[in-house]
C-alpha positions in Angstrom: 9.5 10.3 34.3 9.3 13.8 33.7 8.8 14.4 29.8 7.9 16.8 27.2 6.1 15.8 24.0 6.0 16.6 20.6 2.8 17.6 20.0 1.3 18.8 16.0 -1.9 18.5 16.7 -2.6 15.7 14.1 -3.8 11.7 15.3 -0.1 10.7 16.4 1.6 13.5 18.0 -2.2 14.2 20.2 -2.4 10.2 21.0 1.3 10.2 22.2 0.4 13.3 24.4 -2.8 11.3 25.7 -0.5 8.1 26.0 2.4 10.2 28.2 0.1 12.1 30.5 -1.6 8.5 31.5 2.2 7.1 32.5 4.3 10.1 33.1 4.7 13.6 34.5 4.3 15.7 31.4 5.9 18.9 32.1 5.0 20.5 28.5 3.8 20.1 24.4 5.6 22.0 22.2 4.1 22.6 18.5 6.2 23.7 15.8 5.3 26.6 13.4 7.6 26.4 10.6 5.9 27.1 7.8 4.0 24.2 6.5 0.4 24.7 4.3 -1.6 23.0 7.6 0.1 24.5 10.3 -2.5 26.9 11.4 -5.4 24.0 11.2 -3.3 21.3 13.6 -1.7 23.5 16.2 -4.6 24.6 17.5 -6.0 21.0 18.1 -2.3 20.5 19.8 -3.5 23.4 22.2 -7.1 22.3 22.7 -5.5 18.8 24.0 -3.2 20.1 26.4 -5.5 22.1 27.9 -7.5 19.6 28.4 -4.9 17.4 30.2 -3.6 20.9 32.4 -0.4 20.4 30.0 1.4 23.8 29.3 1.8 24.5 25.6 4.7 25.8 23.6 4.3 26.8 20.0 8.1 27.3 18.4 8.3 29.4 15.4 10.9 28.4 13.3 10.2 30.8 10.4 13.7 30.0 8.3 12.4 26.6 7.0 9.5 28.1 5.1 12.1 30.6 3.7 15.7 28.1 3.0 13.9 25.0 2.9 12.4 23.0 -0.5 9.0 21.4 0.3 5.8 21.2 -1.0 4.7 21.1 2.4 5.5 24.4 3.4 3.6 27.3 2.1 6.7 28.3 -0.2 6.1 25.2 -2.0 4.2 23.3 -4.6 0.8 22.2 -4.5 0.2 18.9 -2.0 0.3 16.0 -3.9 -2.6 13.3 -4.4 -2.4 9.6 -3.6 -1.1 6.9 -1.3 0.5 8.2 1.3 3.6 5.5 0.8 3.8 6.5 -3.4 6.8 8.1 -4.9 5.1 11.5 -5.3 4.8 11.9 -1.5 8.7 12.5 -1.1 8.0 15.9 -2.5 6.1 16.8 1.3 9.3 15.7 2.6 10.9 18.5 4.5 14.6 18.2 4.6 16.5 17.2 8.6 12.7 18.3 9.8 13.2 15.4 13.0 16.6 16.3 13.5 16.1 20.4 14.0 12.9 19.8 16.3 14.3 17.0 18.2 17.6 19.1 18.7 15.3 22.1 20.0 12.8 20.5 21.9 15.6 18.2 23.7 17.1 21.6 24.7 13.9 22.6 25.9 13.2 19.3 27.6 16.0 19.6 29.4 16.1 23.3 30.4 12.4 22.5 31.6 14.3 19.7 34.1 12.3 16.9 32.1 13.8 13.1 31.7 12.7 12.3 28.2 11.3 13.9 25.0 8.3 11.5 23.4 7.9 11.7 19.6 5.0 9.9 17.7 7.0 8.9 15.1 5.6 5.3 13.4 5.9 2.5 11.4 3.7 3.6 8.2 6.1 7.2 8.2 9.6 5.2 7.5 8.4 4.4 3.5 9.1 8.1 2.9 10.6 10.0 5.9 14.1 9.1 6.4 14.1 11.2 10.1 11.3 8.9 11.3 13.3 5.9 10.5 14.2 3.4 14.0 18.3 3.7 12.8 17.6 7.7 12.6 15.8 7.7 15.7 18.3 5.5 17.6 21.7 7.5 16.6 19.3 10.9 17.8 18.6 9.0 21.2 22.0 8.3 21.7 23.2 12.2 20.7 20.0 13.4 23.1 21.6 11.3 26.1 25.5 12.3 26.1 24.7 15.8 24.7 22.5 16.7 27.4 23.7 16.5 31.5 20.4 15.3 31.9 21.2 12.0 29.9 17.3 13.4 27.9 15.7 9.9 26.7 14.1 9.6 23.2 11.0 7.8 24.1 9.4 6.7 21.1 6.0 3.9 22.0 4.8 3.9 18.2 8.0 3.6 16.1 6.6 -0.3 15.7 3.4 0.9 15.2 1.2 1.6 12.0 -1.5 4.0 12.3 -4.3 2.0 12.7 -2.7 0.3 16.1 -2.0 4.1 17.2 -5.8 4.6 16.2 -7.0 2.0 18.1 -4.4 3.1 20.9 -6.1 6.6 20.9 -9.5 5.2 21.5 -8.6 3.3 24.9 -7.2 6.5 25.4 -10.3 8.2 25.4 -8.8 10.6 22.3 -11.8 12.5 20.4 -9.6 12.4 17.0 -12.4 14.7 15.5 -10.4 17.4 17.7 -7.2 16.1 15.3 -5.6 17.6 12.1 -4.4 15.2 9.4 -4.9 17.2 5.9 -1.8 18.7 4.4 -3.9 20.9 2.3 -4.9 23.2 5.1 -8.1 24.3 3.8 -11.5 24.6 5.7 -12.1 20.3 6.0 -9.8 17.1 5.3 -9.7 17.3 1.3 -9.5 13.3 1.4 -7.1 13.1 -1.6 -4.0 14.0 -0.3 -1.5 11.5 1.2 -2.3 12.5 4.8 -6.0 12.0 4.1 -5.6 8.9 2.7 -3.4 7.3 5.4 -6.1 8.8 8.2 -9.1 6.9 6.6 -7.2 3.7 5.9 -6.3 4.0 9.9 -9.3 4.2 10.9 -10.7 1.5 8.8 -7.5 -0.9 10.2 -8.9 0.0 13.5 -12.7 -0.8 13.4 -13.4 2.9 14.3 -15.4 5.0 12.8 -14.3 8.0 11.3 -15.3 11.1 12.7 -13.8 13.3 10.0 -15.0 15.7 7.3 -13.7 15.5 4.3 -14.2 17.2 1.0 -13.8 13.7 -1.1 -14.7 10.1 0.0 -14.0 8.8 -3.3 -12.2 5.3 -3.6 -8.6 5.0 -1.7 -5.8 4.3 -3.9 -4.1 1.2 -3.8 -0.8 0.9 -1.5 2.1 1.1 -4.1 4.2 -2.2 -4.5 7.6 -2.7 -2.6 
């Protein structure tokens, strides 16, 4: 199948793109630019694996969301918050309809592109505070995608049962170097290891048996998943 993937730059999006180009024609990533604190740290990482793969690369600036939008994980926002990456606190890096704008741009891209599908590395571990990542969200977008496009575009989406340590784990068969991946939602120089994106990388690669080829400013304790 001919498909274009979503593609940040960060462990997911770049071991869906590794996971596609093994079983599909992929015709393009596309990266988003829309604002967020880490942008310019993970989108080049998106761009180093595509070229690596002969992929072409799209970056899509969608400079309203850092402007309308209320996030503190744009650069318009608050600071990042610390923690668990499934705590309360973490709904403030929530940025509002974020799945449904891309997916509606990308699937008109897909399509436009004469690509079959649109893969997004959407996961288990995201649905605690990410109601786009959510399977229910996912499946009413698959079924707009199809009879909204002439193309019938398929929402392929191999991780949405996963948690990150299976899409770690994954990655390595895969042959992905995840030190050429952006996680931190900071966006500074190295991974802080505080914020929630930090935290969820390290527990990932501890669930996996891999060792963690990331800098980060902080290696203290991780915090304890929150209670249901």
């Amino acid at each position: 199948m001919k498909v274009v993937v979503l593609c940040s730059g960060g462990m997911d999006s770049v071991t869906a793109l590794h996971w596609a180009r093994a079983g599909h024609d992929v015709v393009a990533a596309a990266s988003f630019d829309y604002g967020a604190k880490h942008n310019h740290r993970e989108i080049p990482f998106a761009a180093e694996h595509a070229r690596q793969l002969g992929v072409r690369h799209e970056v899509i600036a969608l400079d309203f969301v850092n402007r309308l939008f209320a996030s503190d994980l744009l650069k318009s926002g608050g600071a990042i918050p610390e923690g668990h990456y499934e705590a309360a606190n973490m709904k403030q890096t929530v940025v509002p309809f974020r799945n449904a704008i891309m997916l509606s741009i990308a699937c008109g891209f897909a399509e436009s592109a004469e690509a079959e599908g649109l893969v997004i590395a959407a996961h288990g571990g995201d649905h605690a505070i990410y109601p786009d990542c959510r399977e229910d969200f996912m499946r009413a977008m698959a079924d707009a995608m199809r009879l909204g496009t002439y193309a019938g575009v398929a929402l392929l989406r191999p991780f949405i049962a996963m948690n990150k340590g299976e899409i770690a784990a994954a990655g390595a068969r895969l042959g992905v170097d995840f030190s050429r991946t952006w996680s931190c939602y900071v966006g500074g120089a190295i991974h802080c290891g505080r914020c929630g994106t930090c935290v969820e990388r390290r527990e990932a690669f501890a669930q996996a048996g891999l060792a963690d080829p990331t800098d980060y400013v902080s290696r203290a304790p991780l915090p304890a998943k929150p209670r249901p």
